[in-house]
C-alpha positions as CSV (number, residue, x, y, z in Angstrom):
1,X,16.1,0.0,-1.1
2,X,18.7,-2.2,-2.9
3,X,18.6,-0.3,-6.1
4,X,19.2,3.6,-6.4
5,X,16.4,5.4,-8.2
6,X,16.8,9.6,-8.7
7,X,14.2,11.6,-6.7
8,X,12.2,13.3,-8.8
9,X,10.7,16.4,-8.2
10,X,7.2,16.0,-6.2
11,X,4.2,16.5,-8.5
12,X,2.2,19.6,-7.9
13,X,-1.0,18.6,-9.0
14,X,-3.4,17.1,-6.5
15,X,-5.0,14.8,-8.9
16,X,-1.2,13.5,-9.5
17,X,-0.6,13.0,-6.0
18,X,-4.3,11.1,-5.6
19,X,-3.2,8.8,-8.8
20,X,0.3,7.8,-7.3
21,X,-1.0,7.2,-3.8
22,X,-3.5,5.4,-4.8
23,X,-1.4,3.0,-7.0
24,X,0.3,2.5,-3.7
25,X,-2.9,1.4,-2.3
26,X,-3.8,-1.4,-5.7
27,X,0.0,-2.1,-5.4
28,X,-0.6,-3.7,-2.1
29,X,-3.6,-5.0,-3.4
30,X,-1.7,-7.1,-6.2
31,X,1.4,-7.8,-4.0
32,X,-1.4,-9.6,-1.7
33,X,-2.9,-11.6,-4.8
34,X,0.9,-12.8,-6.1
35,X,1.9,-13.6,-2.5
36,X,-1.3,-15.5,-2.2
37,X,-1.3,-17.1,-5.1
38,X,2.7,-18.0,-6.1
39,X,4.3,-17.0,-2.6
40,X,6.6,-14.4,-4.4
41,X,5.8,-10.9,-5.8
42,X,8.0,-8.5,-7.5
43,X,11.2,-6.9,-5.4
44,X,10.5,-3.5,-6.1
45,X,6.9,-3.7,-6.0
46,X,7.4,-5.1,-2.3
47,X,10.3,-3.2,-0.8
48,X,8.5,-0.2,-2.1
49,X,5.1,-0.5,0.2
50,X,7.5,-2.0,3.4
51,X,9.8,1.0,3.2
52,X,6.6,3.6,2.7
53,X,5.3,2.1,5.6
54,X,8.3,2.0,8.2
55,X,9.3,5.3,7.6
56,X,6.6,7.0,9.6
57,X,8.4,10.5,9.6
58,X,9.3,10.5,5.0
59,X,11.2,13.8,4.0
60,X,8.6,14.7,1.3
61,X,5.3,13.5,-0.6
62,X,7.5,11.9,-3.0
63,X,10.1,10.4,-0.6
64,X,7.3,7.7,0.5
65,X,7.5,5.7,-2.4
66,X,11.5,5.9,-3.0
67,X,11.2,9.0,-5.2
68,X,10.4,7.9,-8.5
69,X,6.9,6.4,-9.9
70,X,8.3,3.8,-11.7
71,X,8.5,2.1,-8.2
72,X,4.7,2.2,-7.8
73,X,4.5,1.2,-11.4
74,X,2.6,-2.0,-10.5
75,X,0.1,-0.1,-8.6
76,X,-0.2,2.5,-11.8
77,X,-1.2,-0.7,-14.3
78,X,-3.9,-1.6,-11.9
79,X,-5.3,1.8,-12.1
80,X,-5.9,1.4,-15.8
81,X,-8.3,-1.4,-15.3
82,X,-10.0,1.2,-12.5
83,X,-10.5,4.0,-15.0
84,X,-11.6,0.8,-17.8
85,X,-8.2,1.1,-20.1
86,X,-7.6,-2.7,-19.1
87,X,-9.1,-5.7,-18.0
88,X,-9.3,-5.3,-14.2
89,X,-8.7,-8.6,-12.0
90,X,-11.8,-8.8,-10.0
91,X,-10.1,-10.0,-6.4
92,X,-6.9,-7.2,-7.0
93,X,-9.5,-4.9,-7.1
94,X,-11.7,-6.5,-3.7
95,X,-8.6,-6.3,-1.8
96,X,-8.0,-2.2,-3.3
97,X,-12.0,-1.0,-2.0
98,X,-11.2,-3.5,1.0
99,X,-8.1,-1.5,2.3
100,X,-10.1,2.0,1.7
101,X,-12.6,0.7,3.5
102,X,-10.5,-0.2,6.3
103,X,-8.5,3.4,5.9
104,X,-11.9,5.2,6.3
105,X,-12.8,2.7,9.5
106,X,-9.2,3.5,11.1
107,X,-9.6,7.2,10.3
108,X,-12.8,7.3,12.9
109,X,-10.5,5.3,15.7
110,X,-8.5,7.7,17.5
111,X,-7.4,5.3,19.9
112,X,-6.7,2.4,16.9
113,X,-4.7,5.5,15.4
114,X,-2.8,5.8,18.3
115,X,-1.6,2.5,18.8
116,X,-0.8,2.1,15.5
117,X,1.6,5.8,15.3
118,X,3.5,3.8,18.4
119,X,3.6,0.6,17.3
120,X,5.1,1.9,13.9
121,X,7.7,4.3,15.7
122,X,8.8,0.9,17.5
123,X,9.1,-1.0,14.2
124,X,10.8,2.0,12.4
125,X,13.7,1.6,15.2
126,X,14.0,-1.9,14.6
127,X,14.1,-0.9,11.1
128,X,17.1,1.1,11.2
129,X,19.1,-1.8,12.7
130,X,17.7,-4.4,11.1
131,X,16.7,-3.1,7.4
132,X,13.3,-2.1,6.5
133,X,12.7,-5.9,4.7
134,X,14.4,-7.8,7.3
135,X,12.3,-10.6,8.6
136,X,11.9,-9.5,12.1
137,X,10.4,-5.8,10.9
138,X,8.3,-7.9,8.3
139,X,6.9,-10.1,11.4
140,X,6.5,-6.5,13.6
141,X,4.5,-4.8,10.9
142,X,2.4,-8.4,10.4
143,X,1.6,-8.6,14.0
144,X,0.4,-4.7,14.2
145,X,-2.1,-5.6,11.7
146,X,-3.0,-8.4,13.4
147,X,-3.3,-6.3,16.6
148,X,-4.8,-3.3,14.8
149,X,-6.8,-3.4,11.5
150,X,-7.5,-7.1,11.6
151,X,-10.1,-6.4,14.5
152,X,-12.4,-4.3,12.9
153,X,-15.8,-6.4,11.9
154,X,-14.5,-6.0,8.2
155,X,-11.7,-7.8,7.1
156,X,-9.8,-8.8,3.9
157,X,-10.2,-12.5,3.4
158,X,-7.2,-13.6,1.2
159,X,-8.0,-15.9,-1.3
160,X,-5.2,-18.3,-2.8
161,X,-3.0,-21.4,-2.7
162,X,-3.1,-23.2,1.0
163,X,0.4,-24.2,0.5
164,X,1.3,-20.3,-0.2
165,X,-0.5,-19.0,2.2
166,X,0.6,-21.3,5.4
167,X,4.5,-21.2,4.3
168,X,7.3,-19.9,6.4
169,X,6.8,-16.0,6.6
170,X,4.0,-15.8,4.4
171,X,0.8,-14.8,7.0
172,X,2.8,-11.9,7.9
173,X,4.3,-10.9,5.1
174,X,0.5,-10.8,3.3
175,X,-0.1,-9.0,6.7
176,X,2.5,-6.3,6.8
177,X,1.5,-5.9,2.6
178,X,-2.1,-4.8,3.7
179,X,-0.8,-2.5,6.3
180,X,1.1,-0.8,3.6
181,X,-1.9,-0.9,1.4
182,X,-4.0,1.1,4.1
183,X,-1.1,3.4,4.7
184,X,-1.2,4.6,0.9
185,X,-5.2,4.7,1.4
186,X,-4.3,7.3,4.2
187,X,-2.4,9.4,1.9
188,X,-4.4,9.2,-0.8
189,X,-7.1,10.5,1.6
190,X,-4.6,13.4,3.0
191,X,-4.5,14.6,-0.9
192,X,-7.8,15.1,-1.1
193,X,-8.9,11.2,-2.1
194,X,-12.6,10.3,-2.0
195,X,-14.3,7.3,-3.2
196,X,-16.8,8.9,-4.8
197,X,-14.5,10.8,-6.9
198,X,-13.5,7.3,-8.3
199,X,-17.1,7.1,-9.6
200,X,-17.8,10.5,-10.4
201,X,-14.2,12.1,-11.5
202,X,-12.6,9.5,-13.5
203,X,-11.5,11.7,-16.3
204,X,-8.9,13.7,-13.8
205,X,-7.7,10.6,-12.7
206,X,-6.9,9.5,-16.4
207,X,-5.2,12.4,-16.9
208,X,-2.4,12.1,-14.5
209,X,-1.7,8.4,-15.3
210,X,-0.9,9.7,-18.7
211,X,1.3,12.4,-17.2
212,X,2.8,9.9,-15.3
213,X,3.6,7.2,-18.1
């Protein structure tokens, strides 16, 4: 990433490690709505989720998102409209259930799996010559959505400006930005994630995004 952040040390609580991975996956989410709707999105926000999801092999839990939460801080505000602290956008939080709906899909595709883990190892490559947010990794990671999660009977329609949407880059930088959001999904899941707990635990989840303010 352009800017140096200090690597904190990796939170130890399970409900910690559910909050920040899962801000990773409503960070996608609202990348996707600003993309869609104003064709940028905040720099952080961005290289964050394309960095988490190029490096297929991270050092740590909290290596995946650059090593400090701030960087998933956009995710972390959306999670206080989910636990009802804020005024939650209604399509930011379609696309978040959308890309844990497609996370739980890919998790019964072994084969989907599969040919994502290589596609990914190819891009990662490419990634260390290129740069993780170099426009030919951005296009990669597009197009292994495309291939991938894109096929599955349920898919995230993208709702925004026309002119946004069909600009230079744009369809596969949305792309490579819901990837990421189902690669957070799949490590929210990994530390213990459910969707039911969103319902039914909501107090633990409030908890650690005050620890984490």
């Amino acid at each position: 990433m352009s800017h140096a952040t200090p690597i904190h040390r990796a939170p130890d609580d399970p409900a910690t490690r559910q909050a920040l991975a899962l801000a990773g996956v409503f960070q996608a989410a609202s990348v996707v709505d600003e993309l869609a709707r104003n064709g940028h999105a905040d720099p952080r926000a961005w290289e964050t989720l394309i960095n988490a999801t190029v490096d297929t092999n991270p050092e740590s839990f909290e290596a995946i998102y650059g090593g400090h939460p701030n960087n998933l801080r956009q995710g972390l505000e959306v999670l206080e409209a989910l636990v009802g602290r804020k005024q939650a956008s209604p399509v930011i939080m379609r696309y978040g259930f959308s890309l844990i709906l497609l996370m739980s899909k890919l998790r019964n595709n072994r084969d989907m799996l599969d040919q994502l883990g290589e596609s990914l190892g190819r891009v990662q490559r490419q990634a260390e010559h290129f740069g993780a947010t170099h426009e030919n990794v951005v296009s990669n990671l597009g197009e292994t959505y495309q291939q991938t999660l894109s096929t599955f009977k349920h898919r995230i329609v993208v709702q925004g400006d026309p002119t946004m949407l069909q600009s230079p880059m744009m369809p596969e930088r949305v792309r490579a930005t819901l990837l990421a959001g189902v690669r957070f999904a799949l490590l929210w899941h990994q530390q213990g994630g459910r969707r039911w707990k969103l319902m039914f635990q909501r107090g633990a989840l409030r908890r650690a995004l005050d620890d984490l303010r």
